[in-house]
C-alpha positions as CSV (number, residue, x, y, z in Angstrom):
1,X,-43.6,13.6,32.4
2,X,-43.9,10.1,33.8
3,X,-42.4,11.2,37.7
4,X,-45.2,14.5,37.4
5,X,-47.9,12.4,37.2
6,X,-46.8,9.9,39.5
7,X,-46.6,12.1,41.6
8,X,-48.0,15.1,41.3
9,X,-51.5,14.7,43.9
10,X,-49.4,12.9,46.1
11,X,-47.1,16.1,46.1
12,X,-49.8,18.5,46.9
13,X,-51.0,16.6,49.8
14,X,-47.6,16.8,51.2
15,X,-47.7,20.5,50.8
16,X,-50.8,20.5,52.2
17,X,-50.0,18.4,55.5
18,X,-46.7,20.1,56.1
19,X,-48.8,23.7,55.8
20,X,-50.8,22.3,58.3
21,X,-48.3,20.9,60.8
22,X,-47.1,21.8,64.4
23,X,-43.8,23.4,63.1
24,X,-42.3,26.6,63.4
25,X,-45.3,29.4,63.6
26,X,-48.2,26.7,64.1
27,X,-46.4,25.4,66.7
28,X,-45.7,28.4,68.9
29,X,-49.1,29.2,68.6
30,X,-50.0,26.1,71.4
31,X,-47.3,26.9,73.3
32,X,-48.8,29.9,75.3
33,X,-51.7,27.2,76.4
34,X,-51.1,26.2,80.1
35,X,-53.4,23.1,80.0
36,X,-52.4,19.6,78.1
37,X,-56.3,19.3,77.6
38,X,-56.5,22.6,75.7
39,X,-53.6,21.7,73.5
40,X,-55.3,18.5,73.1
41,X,-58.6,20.5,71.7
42,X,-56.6,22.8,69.3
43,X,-54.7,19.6,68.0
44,X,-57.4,17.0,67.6
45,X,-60.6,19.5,67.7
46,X,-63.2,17.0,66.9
47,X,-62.1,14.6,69.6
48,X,-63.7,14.5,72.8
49,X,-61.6,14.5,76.0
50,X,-63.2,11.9,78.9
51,X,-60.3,11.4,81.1
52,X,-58.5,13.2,83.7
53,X,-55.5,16.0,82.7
54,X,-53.3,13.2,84.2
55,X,-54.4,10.3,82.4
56,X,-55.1,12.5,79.2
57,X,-50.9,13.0,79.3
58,X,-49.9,9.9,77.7
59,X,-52.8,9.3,76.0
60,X,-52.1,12.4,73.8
61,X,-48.6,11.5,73.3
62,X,-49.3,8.2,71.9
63,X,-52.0,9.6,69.9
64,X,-49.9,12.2,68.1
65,X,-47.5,9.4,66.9
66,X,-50.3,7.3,65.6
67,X,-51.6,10.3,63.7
68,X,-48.6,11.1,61.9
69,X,-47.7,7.6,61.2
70,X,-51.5,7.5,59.8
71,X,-50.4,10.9,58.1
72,X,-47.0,8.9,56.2
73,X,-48.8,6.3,55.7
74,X,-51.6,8.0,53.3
75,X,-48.9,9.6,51.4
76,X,-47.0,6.4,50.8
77,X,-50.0,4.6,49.6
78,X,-50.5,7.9,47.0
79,X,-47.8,6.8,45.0
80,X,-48.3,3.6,42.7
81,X,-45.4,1.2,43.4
82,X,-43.7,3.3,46.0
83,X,-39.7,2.9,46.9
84,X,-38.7,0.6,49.1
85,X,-36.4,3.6,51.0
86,X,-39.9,5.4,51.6
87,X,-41.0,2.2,53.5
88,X,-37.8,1.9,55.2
89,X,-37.7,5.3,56.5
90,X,-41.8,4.3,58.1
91,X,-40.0,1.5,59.2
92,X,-37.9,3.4,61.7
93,X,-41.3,2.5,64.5
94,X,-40.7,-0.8,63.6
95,X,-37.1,-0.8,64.3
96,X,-38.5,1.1,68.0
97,X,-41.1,-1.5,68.3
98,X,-38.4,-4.4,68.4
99,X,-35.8,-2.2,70.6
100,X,-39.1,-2.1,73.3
101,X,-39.7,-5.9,72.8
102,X,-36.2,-7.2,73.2
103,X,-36.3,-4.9,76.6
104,X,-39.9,-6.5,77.9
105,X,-38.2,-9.9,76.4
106,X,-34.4,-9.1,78.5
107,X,-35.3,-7.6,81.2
108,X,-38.6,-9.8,82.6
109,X,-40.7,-6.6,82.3
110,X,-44.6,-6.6,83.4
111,X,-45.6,-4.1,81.6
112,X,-46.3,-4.7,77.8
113,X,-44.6,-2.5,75.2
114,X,-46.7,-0.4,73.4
115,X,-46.1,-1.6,69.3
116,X,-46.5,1.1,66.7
117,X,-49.2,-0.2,63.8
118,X,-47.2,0.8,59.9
119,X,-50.2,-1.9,58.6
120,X,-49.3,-3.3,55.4
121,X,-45.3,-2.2,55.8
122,X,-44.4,-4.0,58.9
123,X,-42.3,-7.1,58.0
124,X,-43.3,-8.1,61.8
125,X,-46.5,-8.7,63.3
126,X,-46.5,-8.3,67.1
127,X,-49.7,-8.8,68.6
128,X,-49.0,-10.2,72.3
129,X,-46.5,-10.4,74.6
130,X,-46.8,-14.6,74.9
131,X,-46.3,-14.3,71.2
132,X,-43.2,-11.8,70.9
133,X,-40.5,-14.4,70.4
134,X,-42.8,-16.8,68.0
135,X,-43.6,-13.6,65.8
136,X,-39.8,-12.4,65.7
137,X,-38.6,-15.8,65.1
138,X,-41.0,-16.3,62.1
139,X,-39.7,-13.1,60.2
140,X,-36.5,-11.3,59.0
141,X,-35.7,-10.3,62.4
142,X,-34.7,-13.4,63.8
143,X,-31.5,-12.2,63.7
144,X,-31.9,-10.2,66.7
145,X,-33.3,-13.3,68.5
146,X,-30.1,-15.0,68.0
147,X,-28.0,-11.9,69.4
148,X,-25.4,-12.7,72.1
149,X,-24.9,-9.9,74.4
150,X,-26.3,-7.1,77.0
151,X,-29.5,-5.2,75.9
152,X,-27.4,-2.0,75.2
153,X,-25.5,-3.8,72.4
154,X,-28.4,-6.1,71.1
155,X,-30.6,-2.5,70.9
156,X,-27.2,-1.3,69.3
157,X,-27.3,-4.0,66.9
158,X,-31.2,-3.0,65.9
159,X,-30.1,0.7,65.7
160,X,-27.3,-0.1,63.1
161,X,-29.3,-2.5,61.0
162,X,-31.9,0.3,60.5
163,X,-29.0,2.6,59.2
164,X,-27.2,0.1,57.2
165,X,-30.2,-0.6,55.6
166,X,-30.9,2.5,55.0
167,X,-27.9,3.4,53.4
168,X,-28.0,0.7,51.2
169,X,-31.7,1.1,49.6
170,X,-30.6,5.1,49.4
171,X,-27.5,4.6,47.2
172,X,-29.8,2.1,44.9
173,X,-31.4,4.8,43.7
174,X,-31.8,6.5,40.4
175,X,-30.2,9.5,40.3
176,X,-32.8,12.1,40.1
177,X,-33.6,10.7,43.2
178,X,-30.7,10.0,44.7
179,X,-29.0,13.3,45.3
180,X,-31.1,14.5,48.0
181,X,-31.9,11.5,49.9
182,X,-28.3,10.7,50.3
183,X,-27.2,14.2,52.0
184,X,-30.1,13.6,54.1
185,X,-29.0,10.0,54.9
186,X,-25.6,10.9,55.2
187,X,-25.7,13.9,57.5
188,X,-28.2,11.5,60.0
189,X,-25.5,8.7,60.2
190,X,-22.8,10.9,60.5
191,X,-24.4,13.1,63.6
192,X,-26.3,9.8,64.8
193,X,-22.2,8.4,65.1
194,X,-21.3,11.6,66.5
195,X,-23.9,11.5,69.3
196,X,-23.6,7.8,69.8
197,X,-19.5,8.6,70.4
198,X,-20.2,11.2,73.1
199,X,-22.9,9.4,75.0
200,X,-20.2,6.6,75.1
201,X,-17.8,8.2,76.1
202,X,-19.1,10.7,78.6
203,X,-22.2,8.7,79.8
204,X,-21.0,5.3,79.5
205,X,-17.2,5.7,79.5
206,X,-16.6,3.4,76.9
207,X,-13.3,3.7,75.3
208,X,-12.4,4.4,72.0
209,X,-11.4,0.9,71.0
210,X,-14.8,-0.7,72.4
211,X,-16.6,2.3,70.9
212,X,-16.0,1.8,67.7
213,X,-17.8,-1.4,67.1
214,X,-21.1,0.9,68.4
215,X,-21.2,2.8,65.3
216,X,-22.5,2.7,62.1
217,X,-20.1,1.7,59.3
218,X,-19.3,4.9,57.8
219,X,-16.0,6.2,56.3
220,X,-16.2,9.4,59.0
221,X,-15.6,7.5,61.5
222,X,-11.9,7.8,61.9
223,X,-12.6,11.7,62.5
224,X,-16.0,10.4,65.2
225,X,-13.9,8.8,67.2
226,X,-11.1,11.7,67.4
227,X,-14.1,12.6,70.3
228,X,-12.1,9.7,72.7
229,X,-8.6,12.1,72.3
230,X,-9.2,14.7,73.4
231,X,-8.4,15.4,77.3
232,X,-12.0,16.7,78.7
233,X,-10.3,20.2,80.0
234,X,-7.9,20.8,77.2
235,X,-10.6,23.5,75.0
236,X,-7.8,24.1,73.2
237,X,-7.8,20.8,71.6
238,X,-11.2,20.4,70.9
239,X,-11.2,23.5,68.5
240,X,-9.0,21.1,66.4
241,X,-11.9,18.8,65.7
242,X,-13.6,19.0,62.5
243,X,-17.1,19.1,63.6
244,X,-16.2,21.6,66.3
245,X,-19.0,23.6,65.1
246,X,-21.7,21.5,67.4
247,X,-19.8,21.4,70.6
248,X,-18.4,25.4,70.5
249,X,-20.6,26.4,73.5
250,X,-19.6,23.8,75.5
251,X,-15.9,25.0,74.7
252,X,-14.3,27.1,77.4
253,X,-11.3,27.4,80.2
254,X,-13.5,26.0,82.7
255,X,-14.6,22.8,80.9
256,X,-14.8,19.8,82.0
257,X,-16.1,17.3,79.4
258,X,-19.3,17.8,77.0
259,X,-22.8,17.0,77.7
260,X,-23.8,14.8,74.8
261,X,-27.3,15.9,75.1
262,X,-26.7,19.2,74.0
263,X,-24.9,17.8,71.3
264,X,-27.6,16.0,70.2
265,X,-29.9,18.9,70.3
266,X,-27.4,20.7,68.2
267,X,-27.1,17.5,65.5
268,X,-30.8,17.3,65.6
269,X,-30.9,21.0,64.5
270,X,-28.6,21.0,61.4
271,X,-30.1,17.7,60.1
272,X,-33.2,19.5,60.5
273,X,-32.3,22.3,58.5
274,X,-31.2,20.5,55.9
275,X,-34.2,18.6,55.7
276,X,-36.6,21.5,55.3
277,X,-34.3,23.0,53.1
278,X,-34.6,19.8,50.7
279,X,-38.3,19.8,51.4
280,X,-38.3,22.8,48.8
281,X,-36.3,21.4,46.3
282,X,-36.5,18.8,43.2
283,X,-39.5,18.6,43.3
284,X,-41.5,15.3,41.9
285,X,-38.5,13.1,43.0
286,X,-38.4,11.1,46.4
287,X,-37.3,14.0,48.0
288,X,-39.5,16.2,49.5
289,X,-41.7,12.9,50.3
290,X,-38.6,12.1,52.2
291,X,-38.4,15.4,53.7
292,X,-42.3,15.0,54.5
293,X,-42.0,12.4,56.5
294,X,-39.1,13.6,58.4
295,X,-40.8,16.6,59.1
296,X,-43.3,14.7,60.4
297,X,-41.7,13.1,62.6
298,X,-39.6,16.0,64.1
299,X,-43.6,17.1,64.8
300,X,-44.4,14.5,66.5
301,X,-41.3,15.0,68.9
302,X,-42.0,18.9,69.3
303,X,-45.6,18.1,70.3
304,X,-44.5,15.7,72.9
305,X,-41.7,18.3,74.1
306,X,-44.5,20.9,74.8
307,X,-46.2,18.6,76.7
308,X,-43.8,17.5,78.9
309,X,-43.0,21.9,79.2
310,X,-46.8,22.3,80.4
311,X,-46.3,19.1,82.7
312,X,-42.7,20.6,84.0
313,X,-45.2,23.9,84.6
314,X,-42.7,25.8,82.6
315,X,-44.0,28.9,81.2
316,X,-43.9,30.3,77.6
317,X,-40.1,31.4,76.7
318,X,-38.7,27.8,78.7
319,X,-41.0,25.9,76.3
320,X,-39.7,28.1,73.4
321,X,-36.0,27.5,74.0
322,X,-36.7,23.7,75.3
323,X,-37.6,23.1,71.6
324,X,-35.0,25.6,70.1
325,X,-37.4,27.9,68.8
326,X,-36.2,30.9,70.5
């Protein structure tokens, strides 16, 4: 009785946002628009546009992530004393804000990073660029301040830390709760590894001894890393593999490696189904505001997909398979 009235108005709104959302149905419908401002007007109708189409572009992309952070964040303020592993998973734009500052910080950039606003959650205030190191240095991130090595492993290190993390506050949990956070959590790291194995590999060929110290610590790994055995044109040997099943197109006689980016659109696919799947089920646990959240953010990427489809001038079926809803 306790978890339904914690939660219960809390859960409605969820129900209620994810009705609403730019996912499946709703989000074909703005996909047979040709203009980014007319997907702008159906989106945020009560905002008025006073830039060009050009300008308007990244504008709207930043403001669709803002909104859905926005969106997470009312939902996590619902809930009296909410779980830290709700906070952590908001925290993933902090984790993205840090990745873009250690590049601006590395690399001598001019530009300034845009930094992603979680309010109250962020364990990190970033407010300007002259400040960056001051502000990391005076928090729990310090750590990556102290970081030997190129931006790629630093970034690396950030990513992990997230997961790890992660992990940890999801297998603290009561078990009511627990159940469905953990196959979410668990299905991320493990595709997250497998995508992280193939990039290395095939993008920055990486080999399997050095690669292993890129993943996250998980017991799969021995099975991930099977990815650095097998001979790129040998199809035969990659039907072996155990996760086969997201590589099988790329699996024929004239093969000549895998294209981890089709992987990763494959990973981000099952880990999506999963996730609206749990969306549905035990309800008045940290599930389905787990789920929410998720969901959310998967909008926020398909919104900024079919914007960069109207900008590519691609019509409606390209857009449609682009975000593997066709």
């Amino acid at each position: 009785m306790f978890r339904v009235s914690k939660y219960s108005y809390a859960y409605v709104k969820i129900f209620g946002k994810i009705a609403k959302s730019y996912i499946g149905e709703n989000l074909k419908s703005i996909i047979n628009l040709r203009k980014v401002s007319e997907m702008h007007s159906i989106v945020f109708p009560h905002e008025q546009i006073d830039v060009s189409e050009h300008d308007l572009t990244k504008t709207f992309q930043k403001k669709i992530t803002t909104n859905n952070i926005l969106s997470i964040i009312e939902i996590i303020k619902l809930i009296k004393n909410p779980h830290l592993v709700l906070i952590h998973f908001l925290r993933m734009y902090e984790y993205q804000n840090l990745k873009s500052v250690i590049q601006y910080i590395m690399n001598n950039e001019l530009e300034t990073p845009h930094i992603w606003n979680i309010g109250e959650y962020s364990l990190v205030k970033l407010t300007e660029p002259k400040r960056f190191k001051d502000e990391i240095l005076a928090s729990s991130y310090k750590w990556i301040l102290e970081e030997e090595g190129s931006l790629f492993e630093v970034q690396n290190k950030i990513d992990k830390d997230y997961y790890i993390k992660l992990r940890e506050l999801t297998e603290g949990l009561k078990k009511p709760d627990k159940k469905g956070i953990l196959r979410i959590v668990s299905n991320e790291i493990l595709y997250q590894n497998i995508v992280w194995a193939f990039r290395l590999r095939f993008f920055f060929n990486i080999n399997k001894d050095e690669a292993s110290a890129f993943l996250i610590p998980d017991k799969r790994n021995k099975t991930v890393l099977e990815i650095f055995d097998f001979p790129e044109d040998e199809p035969s040997r990659w039907r072996e593999w155990k996760y086969f099943k997201l590589i099988e197109e790329q699996v024929n006689t004239d093969m000549r490696g895998i294209d981890p980016v089709i992987v990763e659109e494959k990973a981000l696919k099952y880990v999506t189904n999963i996730i609206s799947k749990l969306f549905h089920q035990d309800p008045f646990t940290l599930t389905p505001f787990v789920s929410f959240i998720k969901l959310k953010i998967m909008e926020a990427n398909l919104l900024k997909s079919v914007i960069e489809g109207f900008i590519m001038n691609l019509n409606a079926n390209e857009i449609l398979k682009m975000v593997d809803l066709k």
